[in-house]
DRENPA-3360 file (N, C-alpha, C; in nm, 2 decimals, always signed):
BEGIN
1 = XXXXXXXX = +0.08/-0.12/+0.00/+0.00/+0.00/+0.00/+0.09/+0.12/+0.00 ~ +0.02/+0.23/-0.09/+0.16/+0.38/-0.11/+0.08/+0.39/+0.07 ~ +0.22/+0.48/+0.07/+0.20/+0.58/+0.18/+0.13/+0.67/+0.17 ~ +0.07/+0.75/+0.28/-0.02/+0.85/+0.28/+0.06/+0.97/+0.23 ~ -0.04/+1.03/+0.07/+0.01/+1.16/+0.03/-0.01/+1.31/+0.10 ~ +0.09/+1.32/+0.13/+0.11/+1.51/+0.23/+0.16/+1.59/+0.12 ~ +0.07/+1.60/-0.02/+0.05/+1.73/-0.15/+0.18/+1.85/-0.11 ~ +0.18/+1.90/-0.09/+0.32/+1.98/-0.17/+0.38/+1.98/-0.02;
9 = XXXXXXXX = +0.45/+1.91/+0.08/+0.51/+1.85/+0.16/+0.62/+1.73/+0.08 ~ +0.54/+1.64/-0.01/+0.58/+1.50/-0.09/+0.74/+1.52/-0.09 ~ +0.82/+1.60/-0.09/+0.96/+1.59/-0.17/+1.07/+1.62/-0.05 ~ +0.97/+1.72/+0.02/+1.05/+1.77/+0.19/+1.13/+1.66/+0.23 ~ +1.21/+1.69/+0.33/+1.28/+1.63/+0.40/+1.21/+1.57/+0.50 ~ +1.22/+1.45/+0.55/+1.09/+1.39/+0.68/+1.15/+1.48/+0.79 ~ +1.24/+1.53/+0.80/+1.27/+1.57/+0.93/+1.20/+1.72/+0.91 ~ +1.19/+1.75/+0.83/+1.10/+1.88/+0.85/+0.95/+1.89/+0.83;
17 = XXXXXXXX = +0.93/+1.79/+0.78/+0.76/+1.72/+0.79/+0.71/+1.65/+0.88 ~ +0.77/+1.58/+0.90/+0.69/+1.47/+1.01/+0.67/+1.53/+1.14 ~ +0.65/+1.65/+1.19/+0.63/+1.75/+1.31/+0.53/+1.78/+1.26 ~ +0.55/+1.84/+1.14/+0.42/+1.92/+1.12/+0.30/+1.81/+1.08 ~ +0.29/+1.70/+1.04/+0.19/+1.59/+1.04/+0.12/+1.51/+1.11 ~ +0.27/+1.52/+1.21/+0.17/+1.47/+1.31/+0.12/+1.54/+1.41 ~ +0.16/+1.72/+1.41/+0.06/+1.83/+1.49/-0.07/+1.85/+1.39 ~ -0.08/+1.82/+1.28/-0.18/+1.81/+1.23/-0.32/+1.69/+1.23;
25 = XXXXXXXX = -0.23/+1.55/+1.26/-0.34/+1.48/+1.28/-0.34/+1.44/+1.42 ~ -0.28/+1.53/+1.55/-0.31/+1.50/+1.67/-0.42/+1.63/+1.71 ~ -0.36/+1.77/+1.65/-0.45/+1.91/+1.67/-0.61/+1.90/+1.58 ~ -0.60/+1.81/+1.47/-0.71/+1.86/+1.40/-0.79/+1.73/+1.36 ~ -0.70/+1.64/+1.32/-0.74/+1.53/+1.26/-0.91/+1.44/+1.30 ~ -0.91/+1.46/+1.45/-1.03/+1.45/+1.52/-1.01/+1.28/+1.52 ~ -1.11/+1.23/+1.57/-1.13/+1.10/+1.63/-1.15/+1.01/+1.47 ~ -1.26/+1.04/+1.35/-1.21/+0.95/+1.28/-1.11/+1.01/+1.18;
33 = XXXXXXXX = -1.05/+1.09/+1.21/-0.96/+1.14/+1.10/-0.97/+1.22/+1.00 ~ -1.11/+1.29/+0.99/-1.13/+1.33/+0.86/-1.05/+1.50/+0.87 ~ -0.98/+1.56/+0.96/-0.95/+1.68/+0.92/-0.78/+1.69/+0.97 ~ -0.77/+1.82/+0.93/-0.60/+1.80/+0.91/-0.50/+1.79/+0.80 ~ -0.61/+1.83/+0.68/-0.52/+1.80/+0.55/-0.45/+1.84/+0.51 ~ -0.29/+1.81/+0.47/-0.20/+1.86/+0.40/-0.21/+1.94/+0.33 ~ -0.13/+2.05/+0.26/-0.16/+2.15/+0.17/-0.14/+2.11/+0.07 ~ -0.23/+2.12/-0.04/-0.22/+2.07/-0.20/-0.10/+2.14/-0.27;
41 = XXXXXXXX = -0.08/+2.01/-0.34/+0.04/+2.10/-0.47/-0.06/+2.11/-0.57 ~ +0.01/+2.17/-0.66/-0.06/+2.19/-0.82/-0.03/+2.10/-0.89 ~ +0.05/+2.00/-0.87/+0.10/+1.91/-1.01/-0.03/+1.77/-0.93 ~ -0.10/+1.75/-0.87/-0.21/+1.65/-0.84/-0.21/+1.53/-0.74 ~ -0.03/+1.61/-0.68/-0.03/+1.49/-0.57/-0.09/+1.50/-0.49 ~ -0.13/+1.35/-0.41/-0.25/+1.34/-0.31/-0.20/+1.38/-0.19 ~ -0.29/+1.47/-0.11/-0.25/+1.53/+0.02/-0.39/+1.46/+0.10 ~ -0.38/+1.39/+0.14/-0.44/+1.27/+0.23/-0.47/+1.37/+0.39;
49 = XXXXXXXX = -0.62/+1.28/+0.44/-0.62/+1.32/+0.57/-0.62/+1.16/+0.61 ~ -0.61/+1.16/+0.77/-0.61/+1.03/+0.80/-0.73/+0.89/+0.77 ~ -0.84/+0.98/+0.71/-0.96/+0.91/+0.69/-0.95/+0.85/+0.57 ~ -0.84/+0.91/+0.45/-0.86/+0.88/+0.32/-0.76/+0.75/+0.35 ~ -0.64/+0.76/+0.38/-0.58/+0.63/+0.49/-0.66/+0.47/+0.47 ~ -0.73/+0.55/+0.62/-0.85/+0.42/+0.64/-0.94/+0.33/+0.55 ~ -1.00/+0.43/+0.43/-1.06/+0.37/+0.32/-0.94/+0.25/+0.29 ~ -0.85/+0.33/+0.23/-0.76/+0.22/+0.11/-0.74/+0.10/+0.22;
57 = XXXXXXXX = -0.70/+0.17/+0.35/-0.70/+0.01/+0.43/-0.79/-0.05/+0.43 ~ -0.92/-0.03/+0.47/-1.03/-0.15/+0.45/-1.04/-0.17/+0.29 ~ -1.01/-0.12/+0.21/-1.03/-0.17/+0.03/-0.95/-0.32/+0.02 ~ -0.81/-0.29/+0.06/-0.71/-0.39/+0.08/-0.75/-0.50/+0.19 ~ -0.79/-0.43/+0.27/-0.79/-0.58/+0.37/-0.95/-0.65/+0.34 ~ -1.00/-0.58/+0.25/-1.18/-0.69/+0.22/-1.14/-0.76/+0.09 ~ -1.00/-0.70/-0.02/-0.95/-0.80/-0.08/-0.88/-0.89/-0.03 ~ -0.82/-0.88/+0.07/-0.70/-1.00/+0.09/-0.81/-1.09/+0.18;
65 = XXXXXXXX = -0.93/-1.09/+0.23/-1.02/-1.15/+0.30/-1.10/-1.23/+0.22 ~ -1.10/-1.19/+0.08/-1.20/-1.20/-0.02/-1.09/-1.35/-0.08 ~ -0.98/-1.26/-0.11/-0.91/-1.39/-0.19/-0.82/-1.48/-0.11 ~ -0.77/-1.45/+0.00/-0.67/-1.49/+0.11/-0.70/-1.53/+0.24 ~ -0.86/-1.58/+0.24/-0.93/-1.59/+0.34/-0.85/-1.73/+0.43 ~ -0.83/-1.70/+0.54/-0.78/-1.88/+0.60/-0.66/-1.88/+0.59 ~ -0.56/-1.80/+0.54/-0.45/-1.79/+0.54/-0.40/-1.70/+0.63 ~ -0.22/-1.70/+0.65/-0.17/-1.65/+0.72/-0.12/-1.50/+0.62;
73 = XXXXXXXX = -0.14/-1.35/+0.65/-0.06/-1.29/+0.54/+0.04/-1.21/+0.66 ~ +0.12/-1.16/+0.58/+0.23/-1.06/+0.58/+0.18/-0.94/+0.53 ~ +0.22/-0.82/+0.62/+0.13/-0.67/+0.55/+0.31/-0.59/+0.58 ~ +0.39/-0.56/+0.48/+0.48/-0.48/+0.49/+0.43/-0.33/+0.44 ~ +0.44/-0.24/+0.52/+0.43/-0.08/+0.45/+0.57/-0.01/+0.46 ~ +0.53/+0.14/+0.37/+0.66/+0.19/+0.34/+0.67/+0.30/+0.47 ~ +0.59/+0.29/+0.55/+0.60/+0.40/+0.67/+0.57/+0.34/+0.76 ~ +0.55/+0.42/+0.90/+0.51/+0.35/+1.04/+0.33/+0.40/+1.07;
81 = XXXXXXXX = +0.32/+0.52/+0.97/+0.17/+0.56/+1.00/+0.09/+0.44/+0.94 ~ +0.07/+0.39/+0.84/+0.01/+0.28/+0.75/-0.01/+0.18/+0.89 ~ +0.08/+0.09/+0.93/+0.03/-0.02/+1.03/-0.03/+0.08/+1.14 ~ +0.03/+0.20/+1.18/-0.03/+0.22/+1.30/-0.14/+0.25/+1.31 ~ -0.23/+0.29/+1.15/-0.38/+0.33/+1.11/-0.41/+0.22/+1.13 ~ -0.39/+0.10/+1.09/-0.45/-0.04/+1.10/-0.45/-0.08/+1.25 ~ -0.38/-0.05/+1.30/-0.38/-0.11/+1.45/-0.51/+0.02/+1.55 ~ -0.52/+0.10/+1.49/-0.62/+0.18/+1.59/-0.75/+0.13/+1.53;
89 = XXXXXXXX = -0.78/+0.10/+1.40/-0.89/+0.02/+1.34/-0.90/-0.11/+1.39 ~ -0.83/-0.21/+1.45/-0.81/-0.32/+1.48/-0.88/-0.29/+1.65 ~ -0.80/-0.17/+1.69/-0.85/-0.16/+1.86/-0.93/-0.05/+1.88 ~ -1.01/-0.02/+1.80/-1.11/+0.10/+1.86/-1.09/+0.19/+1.90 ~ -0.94/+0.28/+1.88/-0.88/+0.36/+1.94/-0.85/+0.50/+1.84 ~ -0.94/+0.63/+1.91/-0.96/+0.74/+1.80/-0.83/+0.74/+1.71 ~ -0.78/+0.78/+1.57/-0.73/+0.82/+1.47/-0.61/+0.95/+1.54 ~ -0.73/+1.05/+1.62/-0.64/+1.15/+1.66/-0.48/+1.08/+1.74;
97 = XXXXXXXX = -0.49/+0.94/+1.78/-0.39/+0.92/+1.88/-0.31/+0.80/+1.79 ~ -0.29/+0.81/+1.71/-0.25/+0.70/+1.60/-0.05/+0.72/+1.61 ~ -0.04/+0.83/+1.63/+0.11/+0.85/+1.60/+0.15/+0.78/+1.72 ~ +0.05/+0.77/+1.86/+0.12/+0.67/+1.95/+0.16/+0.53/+1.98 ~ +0.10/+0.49/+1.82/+0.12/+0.31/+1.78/+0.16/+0.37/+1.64 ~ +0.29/+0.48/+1.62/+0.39/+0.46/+1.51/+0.51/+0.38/+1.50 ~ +0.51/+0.32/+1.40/+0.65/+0.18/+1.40/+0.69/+0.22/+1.35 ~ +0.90/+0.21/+1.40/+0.95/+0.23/+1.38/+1.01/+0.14/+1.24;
105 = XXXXXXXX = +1.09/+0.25/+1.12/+1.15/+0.17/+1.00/+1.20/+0.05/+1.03 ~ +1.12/-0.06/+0.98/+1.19/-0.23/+1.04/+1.15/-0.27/+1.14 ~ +1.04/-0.24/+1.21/+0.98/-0.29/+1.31/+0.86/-0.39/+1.29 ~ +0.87/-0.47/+1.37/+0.80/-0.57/+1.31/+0.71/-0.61/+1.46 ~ +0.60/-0.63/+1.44/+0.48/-0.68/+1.57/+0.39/-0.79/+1.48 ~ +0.42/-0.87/+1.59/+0.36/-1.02/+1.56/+0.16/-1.01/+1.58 ~ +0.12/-1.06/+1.56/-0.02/-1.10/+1.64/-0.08/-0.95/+1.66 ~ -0.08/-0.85/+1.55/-0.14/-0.73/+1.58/-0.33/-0.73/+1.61;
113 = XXXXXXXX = -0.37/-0.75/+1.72/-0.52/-0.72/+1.71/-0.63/-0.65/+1.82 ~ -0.68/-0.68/+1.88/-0.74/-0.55/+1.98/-0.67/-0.54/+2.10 ~ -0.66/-0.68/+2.15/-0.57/-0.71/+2.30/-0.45/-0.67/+2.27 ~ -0.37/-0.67/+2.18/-0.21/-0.70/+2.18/-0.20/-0.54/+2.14 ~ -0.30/-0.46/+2.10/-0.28/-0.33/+2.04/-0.32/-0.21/+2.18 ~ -0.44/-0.27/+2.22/-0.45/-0.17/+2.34/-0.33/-0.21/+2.45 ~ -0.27/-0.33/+2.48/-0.19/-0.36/+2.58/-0.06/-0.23/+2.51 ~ +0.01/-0.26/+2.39/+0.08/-0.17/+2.34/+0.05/-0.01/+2.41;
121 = XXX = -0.06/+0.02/+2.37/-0.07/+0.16/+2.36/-0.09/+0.20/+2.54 ~ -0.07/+0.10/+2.64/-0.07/+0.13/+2.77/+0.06/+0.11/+2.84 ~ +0.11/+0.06/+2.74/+0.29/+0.05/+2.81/+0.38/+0.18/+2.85;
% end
């Protein structure tokens, strides 16, 4: 799955982005995520709020369900926001607090699901 597009942010350096994204989806983003959106570029990259996120993750996961049902999968992403949207959807836990179950580059959690995700988020 791409990463979430932050529109004319896209090219920045993460160290000068990733403050301002995630004051945006902890100040604004709200519980399911719908505010807080990146600033648009003009050339049509996607500047994503956390809700647009969650769609493509349930699109993906009602295909891999659809075709991959009874199986064991593997979900690698190219960021730590991507699993950690999945894991607040997994434990019922508002969107606004998502950067608190961010994984780090190469981090890997076994058995991600509501127990193992709220136990996380209380450590």
């Amino acid at each position: 799955m791409d990463p979430r597009g932050i529109g004319s942010w896209e090219l920045l350096p993460l160290k000068e982005t990733e403050e301002a994204i995630w004051a945006l989806d902890v100040l604004e983003a709200g519980k399911e995520g719908r505010g807080g959106r990146p600033p648009p570029k003009d050339d049509g990259t996607p500047h994503e709020v956390l809700a647009d996120q969650v769609t493509r993750l349930r699109q993906l996961i009602s295909l891999l369900e659809s075709t991959l049902g009874g199986d064991s999968i593997l979900l690698i992403f190219p960021d730590g926001t991507g699993p950690a949207v999945l894991s607040c959807l997994f434990a019922g836990i508002p969107l606004d607090r998502v950067h608190e179950l961010n994984f780090a580059p190469g981090e890997v959690r076994l058995d991600v699901n509501y127990y193992s995700t709220q136990a996380y988020l209380s450590t």
